[in-house]
N, C-alpha and C positions, 0 to 999 in steps of 0.2 A: 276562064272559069269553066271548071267541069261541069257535065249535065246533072250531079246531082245538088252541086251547088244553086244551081240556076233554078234548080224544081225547087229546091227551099226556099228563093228568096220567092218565087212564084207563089209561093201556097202561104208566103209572111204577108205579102202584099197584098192577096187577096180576102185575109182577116183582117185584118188592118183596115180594106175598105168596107170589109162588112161591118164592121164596127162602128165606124166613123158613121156610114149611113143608117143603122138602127138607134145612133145616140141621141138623136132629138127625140123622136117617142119613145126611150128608156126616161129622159129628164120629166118627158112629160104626163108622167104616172108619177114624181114625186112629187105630193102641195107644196106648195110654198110656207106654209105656215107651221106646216110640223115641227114640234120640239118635242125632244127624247122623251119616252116615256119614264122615265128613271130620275125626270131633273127635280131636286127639290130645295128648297132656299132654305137657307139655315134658321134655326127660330131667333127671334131679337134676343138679343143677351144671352144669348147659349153658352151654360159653361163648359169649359172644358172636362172630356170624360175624362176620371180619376182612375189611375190601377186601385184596386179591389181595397188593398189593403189600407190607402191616400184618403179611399172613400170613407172609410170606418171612421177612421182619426177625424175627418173632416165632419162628420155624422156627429161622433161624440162631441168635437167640439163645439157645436154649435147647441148642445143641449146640455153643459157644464154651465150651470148659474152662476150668474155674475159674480157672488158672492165669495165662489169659490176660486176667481179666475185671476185675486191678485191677493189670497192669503185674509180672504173676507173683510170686517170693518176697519182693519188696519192701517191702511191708506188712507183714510176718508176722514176728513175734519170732523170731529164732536160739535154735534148741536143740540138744543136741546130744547124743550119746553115744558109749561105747568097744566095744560089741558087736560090731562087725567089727573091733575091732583087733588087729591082726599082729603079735601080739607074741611068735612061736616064732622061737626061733634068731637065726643073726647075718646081715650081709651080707657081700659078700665080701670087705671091708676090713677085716672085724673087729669093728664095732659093733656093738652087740644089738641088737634090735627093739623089747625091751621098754625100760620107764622105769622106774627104780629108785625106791622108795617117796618119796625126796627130790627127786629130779626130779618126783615127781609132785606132792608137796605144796606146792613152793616154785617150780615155772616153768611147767607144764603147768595143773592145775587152778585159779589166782588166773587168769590173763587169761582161761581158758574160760570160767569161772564169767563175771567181769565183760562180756563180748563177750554172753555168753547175755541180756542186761539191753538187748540193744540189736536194733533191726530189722535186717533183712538191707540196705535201703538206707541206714541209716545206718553199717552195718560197709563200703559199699562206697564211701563218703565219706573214709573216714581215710585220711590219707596219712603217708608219709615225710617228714622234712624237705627230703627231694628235690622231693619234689610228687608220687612215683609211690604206687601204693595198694598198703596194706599188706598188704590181704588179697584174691584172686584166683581165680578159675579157669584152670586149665593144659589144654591138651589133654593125653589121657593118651601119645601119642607125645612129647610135650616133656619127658617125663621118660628117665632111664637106661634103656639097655637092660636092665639086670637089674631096676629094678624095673616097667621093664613086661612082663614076662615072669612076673614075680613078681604084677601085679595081674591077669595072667591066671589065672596058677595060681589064686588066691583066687576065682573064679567072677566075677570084679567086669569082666569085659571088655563086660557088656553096657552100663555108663556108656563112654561114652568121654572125658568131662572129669573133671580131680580139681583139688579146691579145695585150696587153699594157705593156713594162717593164720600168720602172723608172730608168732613168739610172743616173749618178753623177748629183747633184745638183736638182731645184728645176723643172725645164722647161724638159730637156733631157726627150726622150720615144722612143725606138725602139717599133715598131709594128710590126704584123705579125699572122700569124696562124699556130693554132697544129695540126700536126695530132699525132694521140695516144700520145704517151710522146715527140714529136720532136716540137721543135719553128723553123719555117720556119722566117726569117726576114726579111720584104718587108721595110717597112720605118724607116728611122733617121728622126727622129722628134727633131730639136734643140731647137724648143720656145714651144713648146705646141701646135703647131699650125692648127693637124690634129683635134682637138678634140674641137669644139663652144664655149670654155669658156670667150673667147674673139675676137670681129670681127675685122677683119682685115681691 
């Protein structure tokens, strides 16, 4: 080995010992206890971040109402009840409001009951032999002045449409309003008489 091989392993070996001798009081400047200043634990349930544009869609979606989210009351079976129903007094032709327990057994509750068996887009399917559909929504101006004056008086002016159901024969119409999938049922309608087809 030449001299200046032997000077480098000399001056490797004598780092080397310097080293080795200064590493017990190098360890002993570090705690024992330290943990990285930088460590932080994930939050529970953390979702995943979204690219920008994943976040939007996801934003929107979750603020699209229910109602809109499978083509509205469509889906959703008809139910229905009489709790708003107007049945004080007459109107001004004469008729009552109410339905007499016969009326009720024999023309009102069989096709409610049976229509309750069915979704709202399948009640919006049926037609007449005409072709027109039996059952409807009306703007609440399309109906008579007294009874929109009368759906006023009843608190109910914050709907502005009222559903129409065709009930046995050609005259019969229970009326009323939905909320989400429910038929609220305010009028028997015996002659058609809610609706200007013919003046009284």
């Amino acid at each position: 080995m030449g001299k200046k091989s032997e000077e480098r392993a000399r001056r490797k070996a004598v780092a080397q010992a310097r080293f080795e001798a200064g590493k017990p009081a190098m360890l002993a400047r570090v705690p024992a206890t330290d943990t990285p200043r930088h460590a932080m634990a994930p939050a529970p349930n953390a979702a995943p971040r979204l690219a920008p544009h994943l976040a939007r869609a996801a934003t929107a979606a979750a603020h699209t109402p229910k109602t809109r989210e499978d083509g509205s009351r469509f889906h959703a079976r008809m139910t229905w009840c009489t709790t708003r129903a107007d049945v004080d007094d007459r109107w001004s032709w004469g008729e009552p409001r109410a339905w007499s327990e016969e009326e009720w057994d024999e023309t009102i509750h069989p096709p409610m009951r049976d229509l309750a068996g069915l979704t709202w887009g399948e009640i919006d399917k049926l037609a007449s032999g005409t072709g027109h559909k039996m059952h409807h929504l009306h703007e609440v101006g399309d109906l008579i002045e007294e009874a929109q004056q009368r759906w006023v008086s009843l608190d109910l002016d914050q709907f502005d449409s009222v559903f129409r159901f065709r009930l046995s024969g050609q005259k019969r119409r229970a009326w009323g309003f939905i909320v989400d999938a429910h038929f609220h049922f305010v009028w028997w309608d015996r002659e058609h008489s809610l609706y200007p087809t013919e003046p009284h």
